[in-house]
C-alpha positions in Angstrom: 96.4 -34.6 2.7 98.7 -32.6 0.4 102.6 -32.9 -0.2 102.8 -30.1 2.2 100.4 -31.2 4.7 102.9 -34.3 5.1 105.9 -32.2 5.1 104.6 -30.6 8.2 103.9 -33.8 9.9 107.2 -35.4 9.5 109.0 -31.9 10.6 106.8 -32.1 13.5 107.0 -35.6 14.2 111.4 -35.2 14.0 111.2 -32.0 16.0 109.0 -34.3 18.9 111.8 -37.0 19.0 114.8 -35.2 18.9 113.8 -32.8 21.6 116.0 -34.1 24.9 113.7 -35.5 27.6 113.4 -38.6 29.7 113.2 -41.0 26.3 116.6 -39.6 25.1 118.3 -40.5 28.6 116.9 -43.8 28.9 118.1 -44.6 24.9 121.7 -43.7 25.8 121.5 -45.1 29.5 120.2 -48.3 28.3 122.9 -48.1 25.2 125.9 -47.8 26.7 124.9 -50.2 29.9 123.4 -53.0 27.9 124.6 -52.4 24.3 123.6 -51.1 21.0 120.8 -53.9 20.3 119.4 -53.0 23.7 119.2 -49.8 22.6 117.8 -50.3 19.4 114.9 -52.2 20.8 114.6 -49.9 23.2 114.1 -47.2 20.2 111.7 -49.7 18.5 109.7 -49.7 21.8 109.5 -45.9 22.0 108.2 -45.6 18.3 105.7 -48.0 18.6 104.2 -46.0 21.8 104.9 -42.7 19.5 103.0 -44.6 16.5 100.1 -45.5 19.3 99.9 -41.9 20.2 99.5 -40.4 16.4 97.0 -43.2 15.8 94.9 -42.4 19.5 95.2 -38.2 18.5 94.5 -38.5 14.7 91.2 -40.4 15.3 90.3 -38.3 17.7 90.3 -40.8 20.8 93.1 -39.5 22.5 91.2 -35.7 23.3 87.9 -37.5 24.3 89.7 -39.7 26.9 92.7 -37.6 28.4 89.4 -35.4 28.8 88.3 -36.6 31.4 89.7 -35.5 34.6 90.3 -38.5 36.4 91.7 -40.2 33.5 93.9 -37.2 33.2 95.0 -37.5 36.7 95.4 -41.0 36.8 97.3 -40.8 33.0 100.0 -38.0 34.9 100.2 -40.1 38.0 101.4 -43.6 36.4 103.5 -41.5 33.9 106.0 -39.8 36.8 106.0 -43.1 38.4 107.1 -45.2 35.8 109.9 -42.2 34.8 111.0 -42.3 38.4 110.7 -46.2 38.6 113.2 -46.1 35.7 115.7 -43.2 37.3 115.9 -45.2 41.0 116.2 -48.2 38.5 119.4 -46.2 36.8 120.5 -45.1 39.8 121.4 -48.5 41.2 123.0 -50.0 38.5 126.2 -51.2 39.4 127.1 -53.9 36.7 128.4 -52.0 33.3 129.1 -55.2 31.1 127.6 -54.8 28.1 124.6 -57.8 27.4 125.6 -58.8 24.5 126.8 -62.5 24.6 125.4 -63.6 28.1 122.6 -66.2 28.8 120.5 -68.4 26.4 118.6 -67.9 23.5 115.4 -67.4 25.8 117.2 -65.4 28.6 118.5 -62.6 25.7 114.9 -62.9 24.4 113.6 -61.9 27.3 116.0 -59.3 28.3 115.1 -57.7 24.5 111.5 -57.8 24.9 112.1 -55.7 28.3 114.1 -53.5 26.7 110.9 -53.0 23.7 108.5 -52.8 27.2 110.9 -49.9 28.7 110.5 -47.8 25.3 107.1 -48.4 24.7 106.2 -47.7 28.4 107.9 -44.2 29.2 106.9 -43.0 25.3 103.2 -44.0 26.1 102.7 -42.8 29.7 105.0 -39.9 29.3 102.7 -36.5 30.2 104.7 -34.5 28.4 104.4 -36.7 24.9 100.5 -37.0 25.6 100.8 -33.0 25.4 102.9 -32.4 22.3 100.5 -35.0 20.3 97.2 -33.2 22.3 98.6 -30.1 21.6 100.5 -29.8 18.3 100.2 -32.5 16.3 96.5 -32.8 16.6 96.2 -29.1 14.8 97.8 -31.1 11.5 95.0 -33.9 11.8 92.1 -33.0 9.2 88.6 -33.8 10.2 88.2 -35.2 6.5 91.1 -37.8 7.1 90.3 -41.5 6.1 91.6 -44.6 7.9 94.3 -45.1 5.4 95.7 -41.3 6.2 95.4 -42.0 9.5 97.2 -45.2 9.6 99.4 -43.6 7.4 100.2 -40.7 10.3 101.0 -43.7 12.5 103.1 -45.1 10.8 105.1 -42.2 9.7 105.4 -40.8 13.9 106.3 -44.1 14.8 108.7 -44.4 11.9 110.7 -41.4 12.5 110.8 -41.7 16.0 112.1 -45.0 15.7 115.2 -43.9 13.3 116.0 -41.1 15.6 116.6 -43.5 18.3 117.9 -46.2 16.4 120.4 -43.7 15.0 121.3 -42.6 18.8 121.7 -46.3 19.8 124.4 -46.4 16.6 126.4 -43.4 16.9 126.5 -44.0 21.1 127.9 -47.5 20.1 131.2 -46.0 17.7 134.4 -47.2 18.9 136.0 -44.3 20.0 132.5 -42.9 21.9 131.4 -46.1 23.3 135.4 -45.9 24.7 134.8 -42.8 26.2 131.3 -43.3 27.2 132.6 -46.6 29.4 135.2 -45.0 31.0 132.5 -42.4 32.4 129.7 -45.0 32.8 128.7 -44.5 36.4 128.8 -40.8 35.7 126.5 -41.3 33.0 124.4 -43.7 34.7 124.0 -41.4 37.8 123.1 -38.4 35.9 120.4 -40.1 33.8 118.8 -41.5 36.7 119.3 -38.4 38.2 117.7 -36.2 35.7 114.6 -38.9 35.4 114.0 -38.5 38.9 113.9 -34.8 38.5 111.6 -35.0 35.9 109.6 -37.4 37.6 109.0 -34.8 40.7 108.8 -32.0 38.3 105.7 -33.9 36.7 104.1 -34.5 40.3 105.1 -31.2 41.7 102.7 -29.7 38.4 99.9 -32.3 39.3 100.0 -31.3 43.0 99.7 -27.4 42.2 96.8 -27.7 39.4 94.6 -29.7 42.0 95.1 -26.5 44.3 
């Protein structure tokens, strides 16, 4: 692959994350509940699943086994559950102090590995992410491409997607916005699991009319 060929994927790649969606609202839910670190991890999560899906679509797994109808199906139906898991989840949230401090060494372990398992989860299971890599970035994958370029194309989705969160997780996390942020927490909170839940029946809704 050429200078420009990698150009192309990384605008790509940093077009995919920063488009708002379900990943976005759980980042700055999870942010301004739990924290910046939470939110980081949380970023880490979703880059790794974003890393997994470049590996899957450049090596041309991915199209072979979201080919299959019934794995298609199934793939859609676990995807709007987990998003509307994680919206009733946000919806009953009621405690806004920020985890930073609480609990044991082992306790915040946990709670950080959860936070990894929440990005990774809604960035691998997400239909509309298993589209945009099926889709688009697939047409910048070369047939020619050797393992290292296609570690490489990992590494650089999971990368950038990573960043972009992370550099969510930072700026949410400023004084002054984290301030004003807290103040409107439940209002936050409510219309992030709100808009998951939306998303989530949107998803179904879609399933339901292409069986018909």
């Amino acid at each position: 692959m050429g200078f420009d060929d990698w150009f192309k994927l990384a605008a790509i790649c940093f077009l995919g994350a920063i488009s708002p969606g379900p990943s976005l609202a759980l980042v700055v839910n999870n942010t301004i509940v739990k924290g910046k670190v939470y939110g980081i991890v949380t970023g880490l999560g979703h880059g790794a699943g974003i890393g997994l899906w470049a590996l899957l679509t450049a090596a041309g797994i991915a199209k072979v086994v979201l080919g299959e109808p019934t794995i298609l199906l199934t793939f859609q139906s676990l995807g709007a559950c987990l998003i509307a898991y994680l919206g009733f989840r946000t919806l009953m949230v009621g405690n806004w102090v920020v985890v930073r401090h609480g609990g044991s060494q082992r306790s915040s372990s946990e709670t950080l590995l959860r936070g990894i398992g929440e990005g990774f989860l809604i960035s691998l299971f997400n239909p509309k992410i298993a589209l945009f890599f099926l889709a688009i970035f697939s047409h910048l994958v070369h047939s020619e491409a050797n393992q290292a370029e296609i570690v490489m194309m990992g590494a650089t989705a999971a990368t950038i997607d990573a960043l972009w969160y992370i550099s969510v997780a930072s700026i949410l996390t400023k004084s002054g916005i984290m301030q004003i942020f807290q103040k409107r927490g439940k209002l936050v909170s409510f219309s992030s699991g709100i808009f998951l839940i939306i998303v989530a029946f949107y998803l179904l809704g879609s399933m339901v009319f292409d069986l018909l």
